[in-house]
DSSP file (Angstrom, degrees, kcal/mol; ACC not computed):
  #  RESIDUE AA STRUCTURE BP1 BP2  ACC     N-H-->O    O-->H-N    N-H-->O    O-->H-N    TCO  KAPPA ALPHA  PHI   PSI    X-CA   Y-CA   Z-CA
    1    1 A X              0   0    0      0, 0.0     2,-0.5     0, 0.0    54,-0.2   0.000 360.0 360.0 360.0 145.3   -2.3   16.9   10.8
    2    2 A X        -     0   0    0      1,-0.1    54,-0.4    52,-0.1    81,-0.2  -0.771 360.0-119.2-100.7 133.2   -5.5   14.8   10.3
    3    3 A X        -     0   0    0     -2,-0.5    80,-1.0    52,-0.2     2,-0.5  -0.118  27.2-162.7 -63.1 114.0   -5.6   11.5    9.9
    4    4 A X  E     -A   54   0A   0     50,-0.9    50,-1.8    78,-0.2     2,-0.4  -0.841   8.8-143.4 -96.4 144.8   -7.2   10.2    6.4
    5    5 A X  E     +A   53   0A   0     -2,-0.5    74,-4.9    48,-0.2     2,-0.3  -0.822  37.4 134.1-107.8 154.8   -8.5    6.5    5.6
    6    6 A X  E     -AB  52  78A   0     46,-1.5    46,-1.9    -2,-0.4     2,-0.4  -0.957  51.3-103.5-176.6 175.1   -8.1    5.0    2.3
    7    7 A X  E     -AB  51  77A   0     70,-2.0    70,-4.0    -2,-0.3    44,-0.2  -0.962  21.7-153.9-127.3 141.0   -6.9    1.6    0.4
    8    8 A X        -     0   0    0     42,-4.1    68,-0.2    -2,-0.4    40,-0.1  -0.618  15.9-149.6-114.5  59.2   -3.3    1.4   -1.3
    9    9 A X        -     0   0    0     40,-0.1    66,-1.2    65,-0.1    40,-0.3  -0.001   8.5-161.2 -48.9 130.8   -3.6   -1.2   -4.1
   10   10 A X  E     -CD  48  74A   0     38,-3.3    38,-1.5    64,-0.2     2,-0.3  -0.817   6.1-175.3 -96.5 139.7    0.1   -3.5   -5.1
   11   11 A X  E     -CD  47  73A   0     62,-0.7    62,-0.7    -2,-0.2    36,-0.3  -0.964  17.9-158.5 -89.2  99.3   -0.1   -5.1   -8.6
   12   12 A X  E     +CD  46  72A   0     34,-4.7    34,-0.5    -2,-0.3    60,-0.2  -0.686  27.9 162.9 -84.8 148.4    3.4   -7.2   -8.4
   13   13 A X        +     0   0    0     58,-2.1     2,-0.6     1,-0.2    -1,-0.1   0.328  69.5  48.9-134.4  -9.0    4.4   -7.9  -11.6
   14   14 A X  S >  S-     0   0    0     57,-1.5     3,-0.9    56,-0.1    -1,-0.2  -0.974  73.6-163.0-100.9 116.5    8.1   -8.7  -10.7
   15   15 A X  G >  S+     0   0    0     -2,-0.6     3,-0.8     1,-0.2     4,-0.4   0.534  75.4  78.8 -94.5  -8.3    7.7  -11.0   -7.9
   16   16 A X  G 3  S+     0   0    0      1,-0.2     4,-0.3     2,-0.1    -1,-0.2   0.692  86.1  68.3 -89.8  12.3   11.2  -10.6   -6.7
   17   17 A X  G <>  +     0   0    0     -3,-0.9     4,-5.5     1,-0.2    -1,-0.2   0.524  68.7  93.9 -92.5   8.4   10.2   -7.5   -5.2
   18   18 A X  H <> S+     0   0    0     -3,-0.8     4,-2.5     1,-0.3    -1,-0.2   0.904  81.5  48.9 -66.4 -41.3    8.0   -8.8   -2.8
   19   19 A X  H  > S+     0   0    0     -4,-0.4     4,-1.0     2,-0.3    -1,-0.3   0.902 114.4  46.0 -66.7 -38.6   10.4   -8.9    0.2
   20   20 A X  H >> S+     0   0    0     -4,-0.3     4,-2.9     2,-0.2     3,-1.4   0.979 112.1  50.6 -64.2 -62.5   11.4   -5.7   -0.5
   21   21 A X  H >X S+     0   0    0     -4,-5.5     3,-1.2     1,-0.3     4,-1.0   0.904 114.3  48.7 -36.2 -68.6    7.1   -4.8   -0.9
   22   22 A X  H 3X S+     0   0    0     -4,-2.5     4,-1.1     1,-0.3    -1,-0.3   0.476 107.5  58.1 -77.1  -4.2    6.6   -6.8    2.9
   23   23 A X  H << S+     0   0    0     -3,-1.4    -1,-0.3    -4,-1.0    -2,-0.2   0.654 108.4  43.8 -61.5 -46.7    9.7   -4.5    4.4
   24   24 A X  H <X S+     0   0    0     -4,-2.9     4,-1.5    -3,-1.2    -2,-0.2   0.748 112.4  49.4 -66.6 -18.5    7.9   -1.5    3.6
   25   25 A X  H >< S+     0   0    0     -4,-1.0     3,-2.5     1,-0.2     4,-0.4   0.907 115.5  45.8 -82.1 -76.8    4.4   -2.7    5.0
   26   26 A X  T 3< S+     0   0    0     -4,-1.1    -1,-0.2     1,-0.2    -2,-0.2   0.595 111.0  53.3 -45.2  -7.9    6.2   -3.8    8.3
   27   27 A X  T 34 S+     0   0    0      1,-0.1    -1,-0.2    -5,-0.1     3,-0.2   0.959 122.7  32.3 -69.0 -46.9    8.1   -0.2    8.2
   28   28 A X  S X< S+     0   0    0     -3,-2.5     3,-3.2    -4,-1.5     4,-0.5   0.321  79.2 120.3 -80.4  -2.7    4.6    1.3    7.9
   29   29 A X  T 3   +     0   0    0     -4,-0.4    -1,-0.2     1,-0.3    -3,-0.1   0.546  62.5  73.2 -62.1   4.9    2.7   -1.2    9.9
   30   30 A X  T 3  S+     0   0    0      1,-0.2    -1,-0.3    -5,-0.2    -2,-0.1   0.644 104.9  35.5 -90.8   8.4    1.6    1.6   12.3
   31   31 A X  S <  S+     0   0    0     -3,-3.2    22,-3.3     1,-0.1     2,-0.8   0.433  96.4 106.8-122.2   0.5   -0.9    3.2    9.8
   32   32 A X  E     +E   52   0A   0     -4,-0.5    20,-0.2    20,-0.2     3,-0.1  -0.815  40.5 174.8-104.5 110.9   -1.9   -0.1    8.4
   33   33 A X  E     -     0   0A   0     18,-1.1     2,-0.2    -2,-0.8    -1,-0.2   0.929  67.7 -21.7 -57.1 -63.2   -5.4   -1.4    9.4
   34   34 A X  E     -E   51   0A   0     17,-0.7    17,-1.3     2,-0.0     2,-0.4  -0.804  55.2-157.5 163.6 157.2   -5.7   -4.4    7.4
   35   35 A X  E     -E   50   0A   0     -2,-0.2     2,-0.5    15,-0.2    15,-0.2  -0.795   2.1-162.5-170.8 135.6   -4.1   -5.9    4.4
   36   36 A X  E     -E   49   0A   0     13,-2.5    13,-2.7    -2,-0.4     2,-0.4  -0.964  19.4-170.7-125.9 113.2   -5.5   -8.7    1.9
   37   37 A X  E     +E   48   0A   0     -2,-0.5     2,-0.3    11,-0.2    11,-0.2  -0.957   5.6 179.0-122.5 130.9   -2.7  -10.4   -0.5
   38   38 A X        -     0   0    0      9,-3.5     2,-0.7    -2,-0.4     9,-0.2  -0.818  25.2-136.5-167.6 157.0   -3.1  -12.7   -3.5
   39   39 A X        -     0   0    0     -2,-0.3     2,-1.1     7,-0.2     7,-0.3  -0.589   4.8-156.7 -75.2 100.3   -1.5  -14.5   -5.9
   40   40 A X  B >>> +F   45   0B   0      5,-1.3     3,-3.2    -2,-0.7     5,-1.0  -0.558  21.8 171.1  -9.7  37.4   -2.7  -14.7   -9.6
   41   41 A X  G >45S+     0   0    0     -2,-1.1     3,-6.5     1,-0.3    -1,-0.3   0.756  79.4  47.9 -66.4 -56.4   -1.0  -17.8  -10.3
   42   42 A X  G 345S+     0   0    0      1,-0.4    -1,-0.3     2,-0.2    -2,-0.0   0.586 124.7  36.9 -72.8 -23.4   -2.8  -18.2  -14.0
   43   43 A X  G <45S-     0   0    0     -3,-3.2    -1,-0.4     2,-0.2    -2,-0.2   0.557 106.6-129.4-103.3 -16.5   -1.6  -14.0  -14.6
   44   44 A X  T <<5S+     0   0    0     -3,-6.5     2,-0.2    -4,-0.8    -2,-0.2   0.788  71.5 113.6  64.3  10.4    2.0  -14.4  -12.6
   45   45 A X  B   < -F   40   0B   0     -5,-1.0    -5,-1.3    -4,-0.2     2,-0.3  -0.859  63.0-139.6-108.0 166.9    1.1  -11.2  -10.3
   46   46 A X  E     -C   12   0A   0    -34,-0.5   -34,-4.7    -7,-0.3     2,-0.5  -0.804  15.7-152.3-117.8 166.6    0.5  -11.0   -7.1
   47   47 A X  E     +C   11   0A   0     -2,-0.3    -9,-3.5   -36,-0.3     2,-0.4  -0.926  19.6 168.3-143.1  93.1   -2.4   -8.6   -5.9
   48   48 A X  E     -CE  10  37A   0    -38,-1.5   -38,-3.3    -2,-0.5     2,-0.3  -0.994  11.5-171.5-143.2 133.1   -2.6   -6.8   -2.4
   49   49 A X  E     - E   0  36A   0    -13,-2.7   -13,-2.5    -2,-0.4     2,-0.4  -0.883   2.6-169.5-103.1 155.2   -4.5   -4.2   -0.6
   50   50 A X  E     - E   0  35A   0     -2,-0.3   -42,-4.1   -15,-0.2     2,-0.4  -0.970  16.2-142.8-160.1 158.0   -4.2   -2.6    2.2
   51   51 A X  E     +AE   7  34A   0    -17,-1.3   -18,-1.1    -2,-0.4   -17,-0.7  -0.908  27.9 176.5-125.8 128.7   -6.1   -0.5    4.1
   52   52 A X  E     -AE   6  32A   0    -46,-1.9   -46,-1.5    -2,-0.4     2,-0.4  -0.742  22.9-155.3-131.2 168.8   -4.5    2.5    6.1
   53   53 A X  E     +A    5   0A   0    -22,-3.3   -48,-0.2    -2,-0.2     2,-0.2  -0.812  44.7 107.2-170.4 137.7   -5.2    5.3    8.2
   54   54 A X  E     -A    4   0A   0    -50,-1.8   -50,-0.9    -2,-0.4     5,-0.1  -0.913  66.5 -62.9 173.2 141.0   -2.9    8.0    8.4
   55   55 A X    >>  -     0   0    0    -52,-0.2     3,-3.6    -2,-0.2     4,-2.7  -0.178  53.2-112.6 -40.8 135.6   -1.8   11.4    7.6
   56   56 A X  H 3> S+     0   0    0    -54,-0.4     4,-3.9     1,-0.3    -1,-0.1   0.738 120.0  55.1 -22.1 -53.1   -1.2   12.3    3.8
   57   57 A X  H 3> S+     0   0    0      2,-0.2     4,-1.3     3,-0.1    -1,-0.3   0.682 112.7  41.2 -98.4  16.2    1.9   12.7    4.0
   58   58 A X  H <> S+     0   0    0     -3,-3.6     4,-3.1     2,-0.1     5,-0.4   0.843 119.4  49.1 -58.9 -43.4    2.5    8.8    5.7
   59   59 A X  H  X S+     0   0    0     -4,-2.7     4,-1.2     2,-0.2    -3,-0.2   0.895 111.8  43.0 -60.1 -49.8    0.2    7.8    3.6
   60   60 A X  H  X S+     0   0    0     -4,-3.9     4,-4.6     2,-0.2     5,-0.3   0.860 111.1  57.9 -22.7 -69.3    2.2    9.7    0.5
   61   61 A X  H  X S+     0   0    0     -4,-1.3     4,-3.0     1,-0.2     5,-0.3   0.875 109.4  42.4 -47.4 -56.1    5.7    8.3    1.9
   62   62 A X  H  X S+     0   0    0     -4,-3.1     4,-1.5     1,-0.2    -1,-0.2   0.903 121.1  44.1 -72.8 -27.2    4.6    4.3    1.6
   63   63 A X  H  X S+     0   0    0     -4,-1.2     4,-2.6    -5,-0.4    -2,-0.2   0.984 115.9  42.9 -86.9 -37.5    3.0    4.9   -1.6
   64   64 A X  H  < S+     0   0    0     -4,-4.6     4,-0.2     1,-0.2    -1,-0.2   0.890 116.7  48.8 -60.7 -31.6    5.7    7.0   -3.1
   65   65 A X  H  < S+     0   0    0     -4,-3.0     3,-0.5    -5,-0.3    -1,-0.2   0.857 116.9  44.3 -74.8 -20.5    8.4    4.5   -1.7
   66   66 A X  H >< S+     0   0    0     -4,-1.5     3,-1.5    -5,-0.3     2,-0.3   0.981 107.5  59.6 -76.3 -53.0    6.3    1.4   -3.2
   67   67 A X  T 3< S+     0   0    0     -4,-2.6    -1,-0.2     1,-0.3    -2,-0.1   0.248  95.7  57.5 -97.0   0.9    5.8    3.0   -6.2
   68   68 A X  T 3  S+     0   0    0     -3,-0.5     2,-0.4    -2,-0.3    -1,-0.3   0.288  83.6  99.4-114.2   6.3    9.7    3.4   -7.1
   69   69 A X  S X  S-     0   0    0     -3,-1.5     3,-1.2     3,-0.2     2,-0.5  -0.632  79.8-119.3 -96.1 145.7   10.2   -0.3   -6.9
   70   70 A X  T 3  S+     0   0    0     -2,-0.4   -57,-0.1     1,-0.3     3,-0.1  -0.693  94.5  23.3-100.9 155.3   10.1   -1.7  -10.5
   71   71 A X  T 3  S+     0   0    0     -2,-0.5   -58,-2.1     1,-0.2   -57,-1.5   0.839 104.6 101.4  84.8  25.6    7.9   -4.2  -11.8
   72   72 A X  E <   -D   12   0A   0     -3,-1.2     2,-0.4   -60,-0.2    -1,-0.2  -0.878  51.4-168.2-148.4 129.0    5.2   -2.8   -8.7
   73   73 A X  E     -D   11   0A   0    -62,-0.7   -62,-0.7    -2,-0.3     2,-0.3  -0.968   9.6-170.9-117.6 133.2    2.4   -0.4   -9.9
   74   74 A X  E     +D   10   0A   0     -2,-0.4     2,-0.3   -64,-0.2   -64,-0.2  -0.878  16.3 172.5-129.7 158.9    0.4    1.3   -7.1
   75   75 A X        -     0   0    0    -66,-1.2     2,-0.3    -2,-0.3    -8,-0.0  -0.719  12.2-167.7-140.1 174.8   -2.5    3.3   -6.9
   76   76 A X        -     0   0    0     -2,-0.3     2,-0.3   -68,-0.2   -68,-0.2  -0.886   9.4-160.7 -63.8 160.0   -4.3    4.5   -3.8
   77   77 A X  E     -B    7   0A   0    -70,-4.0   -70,-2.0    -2,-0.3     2,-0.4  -0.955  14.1-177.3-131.9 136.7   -7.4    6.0   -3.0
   78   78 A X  E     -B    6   0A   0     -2,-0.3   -72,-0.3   -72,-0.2    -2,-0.0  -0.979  31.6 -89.2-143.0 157.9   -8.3    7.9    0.1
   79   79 A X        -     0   0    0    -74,-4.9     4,-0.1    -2,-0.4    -1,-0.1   0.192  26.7-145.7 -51.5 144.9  -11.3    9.7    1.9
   80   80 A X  S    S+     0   0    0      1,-0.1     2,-0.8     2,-0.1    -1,-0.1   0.909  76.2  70.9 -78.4 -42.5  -11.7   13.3    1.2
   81   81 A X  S    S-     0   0    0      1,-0.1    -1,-0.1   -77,-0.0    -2,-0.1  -0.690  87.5-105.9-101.9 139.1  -12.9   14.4    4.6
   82   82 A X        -     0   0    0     -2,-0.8   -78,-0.2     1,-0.1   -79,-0.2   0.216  38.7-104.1 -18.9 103.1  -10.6   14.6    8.0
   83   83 A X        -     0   0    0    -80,-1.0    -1,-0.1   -81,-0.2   -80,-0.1  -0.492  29.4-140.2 -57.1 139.5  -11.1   12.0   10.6
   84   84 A X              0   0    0      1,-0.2    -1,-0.2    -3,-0.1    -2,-0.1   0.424 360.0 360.0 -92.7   0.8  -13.0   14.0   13.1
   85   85 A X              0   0    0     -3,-0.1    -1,-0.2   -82,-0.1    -2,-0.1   0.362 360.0 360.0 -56.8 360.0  -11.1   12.3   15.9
C-alpha cells in the first residue's frame, strides 16, 4: 500500500486527555514527521498538528483512535496522489 502525506489537526478541549493524546502520538510516532502543539491559554484548548506520512489505513487508525477520546475533535487532511516512492 502507498504511502500518503497529510496533517492531522487535535483541538483539546478536555485537557485531561492529553496524556492519553501524547500515548497515541508516541504509539504512532513511526508515521509522524513533525508535530507543532499549543496551548490557548485565553480559549482553555490546546491546539496540535502533526504532520504524517503513512498508509491510509495508519493514518485512519491514529485519527479514528484520537477521535474516540472525548472532549478531542480531530480532522485531517491528506494528499490525493500516492507517494511515488
Amino acid at each position: 500500500m502507498n504511502n500518503r502525506i497529510g496533517v492531522i489537526g487535535i483541538v483539546i478541549e478536555d485537557l485531561t486527555q492529553v496524556y492519553k493524546i501524547n500515548d497515541l502520538l508516541h504509539q504512532y510516532g513511526s508515521i509522524i514527521v513533525g508535530r507543532l502543539g499549543l496551548p490557548y491559554k485565553e480559549k482553555k484548548v490546546n491546539v496540535i498538528s502533526v504532520i504524517v506520512d503513512g498508509t491510509t489505513d495508519e493514518i485512519g487508525s491514529l485519527t479514528g483512535k484520537l477521535g474516540t477520546l472525548e472532549g478531542v475533535n480531530v480532522k485531517s487532511a491528506l494528499t490525493k496522489q500516492k507517494d511515488k516512492n
